[in-house]
Structures are given as C-alpha cells and as structure tokens.
C-alpha positions, 0 to 999 in steps of 0.5 A: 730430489730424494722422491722418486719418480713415476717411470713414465712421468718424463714421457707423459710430459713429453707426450703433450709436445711430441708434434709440433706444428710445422713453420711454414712462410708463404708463398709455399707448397705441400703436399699431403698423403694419408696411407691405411692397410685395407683390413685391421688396421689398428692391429697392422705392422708398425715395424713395415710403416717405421721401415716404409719411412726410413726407405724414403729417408734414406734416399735423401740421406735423411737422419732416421727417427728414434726406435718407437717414435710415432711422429717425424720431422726433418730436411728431406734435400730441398724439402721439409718432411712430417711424419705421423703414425696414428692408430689407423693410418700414417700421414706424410706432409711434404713442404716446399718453399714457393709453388708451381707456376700452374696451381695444383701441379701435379708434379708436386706431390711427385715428391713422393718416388714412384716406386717408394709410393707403389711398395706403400704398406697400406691404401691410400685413404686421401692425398692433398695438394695445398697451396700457400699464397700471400694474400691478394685482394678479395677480389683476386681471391675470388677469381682464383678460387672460381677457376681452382674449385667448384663453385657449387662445393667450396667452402671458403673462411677467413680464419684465426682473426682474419689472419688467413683465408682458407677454401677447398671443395673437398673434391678428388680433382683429375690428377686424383687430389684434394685441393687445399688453398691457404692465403697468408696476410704478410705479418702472419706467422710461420707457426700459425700458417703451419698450423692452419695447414695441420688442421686442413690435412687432419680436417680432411683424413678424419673426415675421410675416416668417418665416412668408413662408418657410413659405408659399413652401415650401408653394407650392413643395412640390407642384412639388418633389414632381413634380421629384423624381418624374422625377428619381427614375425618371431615376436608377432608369432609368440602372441598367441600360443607357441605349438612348437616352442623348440623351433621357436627358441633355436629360431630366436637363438640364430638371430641373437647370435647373428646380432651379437656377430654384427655388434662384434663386428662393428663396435670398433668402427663404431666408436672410431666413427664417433671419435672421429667426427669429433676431432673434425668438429673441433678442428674446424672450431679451433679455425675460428672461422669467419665468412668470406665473400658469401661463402659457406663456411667450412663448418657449414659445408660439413653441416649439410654434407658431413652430417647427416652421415655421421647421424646415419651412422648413429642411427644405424648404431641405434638400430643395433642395438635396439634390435638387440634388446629386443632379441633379449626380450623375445627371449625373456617373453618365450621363456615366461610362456614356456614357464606358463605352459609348463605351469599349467601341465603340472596343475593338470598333473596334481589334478590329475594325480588327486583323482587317482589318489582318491580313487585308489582310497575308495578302491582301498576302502571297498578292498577292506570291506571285503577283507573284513567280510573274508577273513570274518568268514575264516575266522567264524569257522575257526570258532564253529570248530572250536566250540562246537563240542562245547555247544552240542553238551550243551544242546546248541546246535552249530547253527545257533552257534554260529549265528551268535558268534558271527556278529561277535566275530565280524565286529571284531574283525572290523574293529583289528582292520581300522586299528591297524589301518589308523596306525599305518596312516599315523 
C-alpha cells in the first residue's frame, strides 16, 4: 500500500501476543521461581537477567532468545521452559510431563542447577511447585488436599465452568516452597489447564509483590509517628502568639523536607503496590471460581488475608499525604501571623512616626515665633539707626520712635515669615 506505517505499529500489534500461555496435559508437573534484585529493581541490569538466562539454556543446548525480548519459551531436554522479564522480577516456569511419586518433591524444582540458582542476579521473591493431576472424585480430592495443605489456610475452587479444580494454602511449606495443586477433567484442554497454571504462578508473585508495600509502611510507621508528633505541637503552639517565629519556621521547614523525602521515597512503591493488588483481583476473577466441598474460595481467602494489607497500606498512603497537607498549611497559617504581626508593627510605627510629625510642626511653629521675635528685634534696630537723624530734627525722641516703629516692624515680619513658609509647604 502507498500509506506509510507507524514505525511501531508491527510491534504494538505484535506486543498483544508476545506471551502465550503455555499447553500443559495432565498429569504434568512445574515448577515456579520468581527472582527480584533487593534494591532498585525496576532500574536493575537487564543485560545480567537476559546472560542469567542464557547460562541455563545453554546447558541444554537450548536455542537463545531474540536481542531485547522480555519473554521465552522453548524445550529445555525433557522439559518445557517459560521465561519472562517484567518491571521488577524475572519469573521461570519449568513443565514436566507426569509428577513424582511423592506429592510436592522437592526434587522437582531441582530442575533448576544448584550453582545456576546460587549466581542468580536477584533474591528469590517466591517459588512454587505445582501439581497437575486428572481429576479424581471429590472425595479423593478431599483427602489429597487435608494430607498436601493445611486445612485452617487453603483455598479451594472449581474453576473456568467446572473445568479445573484449583487449591493451595499460600504457605512456604519445609523444602521452602508453595504449593499449588491443579485437577483436570479429561476433555480440558491443554491451552486452558496451561493458562490456569499462569494465573496461579502470577496470582502468587503479584501477591508476593504487594506485600513489599505492607512492610515498607511498617518500617516507616514508627517514623511517621514522631513526625506527626512535632508536627502536632508545632500547630498547637502556633495558636497563641509565636515569640520566636524564626525557630518556628526552620522547625516547620525540617518536617516539610522530611515528609517530602518519605513521599519521595515511597511513591513508586506505592503505586506498584496499587497496581499490583489489582492484577491479583483480576486474576482471580478471570478463574471464575466456584465453591468446592465448603471451601473458602481463592477470593475469599485474599479477602480476609489479602486485604486488609493492601488497606493498610492505602491508609498509610493517605496519612502521607494528609500529613503532608498539613505541613503546607501550617506553613500557610505562620506566614498569615507572621504577616499580622508585622501589620501590626508598622501601624505602630505610622502611630508612631505621626506623633513626632506633629511634635516637630509644633516645635517648628514655636521655632517661628522666636524667629519672628528675633529678627523683629534686628530689624527694629536697623530703623532706629536709620531714622533716627530724621526723628531728632524733627523733636521725636528714639524712644518714641521706636515705639511707633516696633509694631510696624513686627507685623511685618511676621506677615515675610508665613508667606514664605505658605509657599515651602505648596
């Protein structure tokens, strides 16, 4: 065609269908590991999962995945092995035709070398033995799942229309193990056994990965606590006048920046938490479940289980966050005292500054009363000596003269100094 295409559009197409589900046929066996780094694992070294990989595949002469794939699936000798790289983890799923004669051998997950499992680039978040039978009668079931699984924690389902029966107790059982049991009616099949088994392997690691959340709000709890202490007295003190407003301000400062540190901190964890629970909910809800035997379900059990973890850490989240708010608003509240305050000095410096305004009018005023008495006195001088010889031909002594002359002269004066004070002030 002439239309050009979006250089990504074969890979987003392609991107919807880049993990199949595997095809398992009972009776079969797998086994189930999930590997995160310890610290920053969504920025780890992909290169040392894809080389981790390879090391395994090549010790049975498997064929290697493309350069950047992020999933795998292939013969590995007798076996089948699927590979993924998600954002946090890598998860390998080994499948085996038949199971062990002794349910849940350990020896299965010895599938995995030794050594290949001790130069892993990451921890083990959860592993998994699952079992995958035909399906017996309900009452043969039941007695299989009392002796595998502890009866106070199993959940147990009839799932995808009564098609498969699922069950596991979500506990670590001796060996270090989940475990994970799967009956098949015979016409099931492959395709649907094989993706109930992915729903079970990714029900248990998301789980597994929500639950990092509950534990980072439990290290962070006794922190929170003392923060919203001192935040606590800082608002409590802020009621009533701040004498030191400084110590105050730097005090509110300190917590703000701790509190932004601790969101920092936590945010991405917070919102893998989220996303996390989320995926598990709807995993279970794909399974369509159905009670077996009286059983609680697998959806009941993360209800009483599952949770009320995941509201813990909500809640936590919450917390931050409104602690947060309330630092800004603290924050918001001192500076309106500290504006108030300083409203209230400068009044009491206009006040202030209009009382020696008026005082220095009243001094300049009295300043030009004696001015006007001054230089009246000079002036009134100056014409005694200027008439003078005109007053004695004429028989007016100096005295009379001055006498006529001094209200002349003062008036005078007085009339000079407040034209030229009216024109200063204009």
């Amino acid at each position: 065609m002439a239309i050009e295409d979006h250089p990504q559009r074969y890979a987003m197409a392609n991107e919807l269908h880049a993990r199949p589900f595997p095809t398992v046929r009972a009776p079969a066996r797998a086994a189930y590991l999930a590997l995160k780094p310890a610290e920053n694992a969504a920025g780890r070294d992909r290169d040392a999962d894809r080389a981790h990989l390879i090391d395994l595949l090549d010790r049975y002469g498997a064929k290697h995945p493309a350069p950047g794939d992020t999933h795998y699936f292939g013969d590995i000798g007798k076996h089948r092995l699927k590979w993924e790289s998600h954002t946090e983890f890598v998860t390998f799923t080994i499948f085996g035709d038949g199971v062990a004669e002794r349910p849940f051998d350990a020896e299965t997950f010895r599938l995995f070398p030794e050594d290949w499992l001790a130069a892993a680039p990451g921890l083990r978040l959860t592993s998994a033995l699952i079992r995958i039978e035909e399906t017996p009668t309900d009452e043969a079931i039941t007695e299989k799942l009392g002796a595998w699984f502890v009866p106070e924690s199993l959940a147990v389902s009839k799932v995808l229309d009564d098609q498969l029966i699922v069950a596991g107790d979500f506990r670590i059982d001796p060996t270090g193990h989940m475990r994970f049991a799967v009956f098949a009616r015979p016409d099931t099949g492959a395709r649907r056994t094989g993706r109930v088994i992915q729903r079970l392997c990714e029900i248990e690691t998301y789980k597994a990965m929500s639950m990092l959340g509950l534990f980072m709000c439990r290290e962070m709890g006794g922190r929170l606590n003392g923060i919203e202490t001192r935040l606590t007295q800082l608002v409590a003190d802020m009621t009533g006048p701040i004498s030191k407003p400084e110590e105050t301000l730097h005090a509110l400062l300190g917590i703000s920046a701790e509190l932004e540190t601790i969101v920092a901190q936590s945010s991405f964890r917070f919102g893998a938490t989220g996303a996390y629970e989320t995926i598990v909910n709807q995993r279970i809800e794909v399974l369509r479940e159905e009670r077996f035997g009286g059983r609680q379900t697998f959806a009941e059990f993360m209800t009483r289980r599952f949770d009320p973890a995941m509201r813990t850490v909500k809640s936590t989240e919450a917390r931050l966050q409104a602690m947060s708010d309330r630092a800004l608003r603290a924050g918001d509240l001192l500076r309106t005292q500290v504006d108030v305050a300083r409203s209230a000095q400068n009044q009491n410096l206009l006040e202030s500054m209009d009382k020696r305004s008026d005082l220095q009018l009243r001094l300049q005023r009295t300043v030009e009363g004696l001015s006007v008495v001054a230089i009246s006195y000079y002036a009134l001088n100056l014409v005694i000596y200027m008439a003078a010889p005109l007053a004695e031909e004429a028989g007016v002594s100096r005295t009379w003269l001055g006498a006529v002359a001094a209200p002349v002269v003062v008036l005078g004066v007085w009339y000079l100094v407040r034209r030229i004070r009216r024109s200063v002030e204009s």
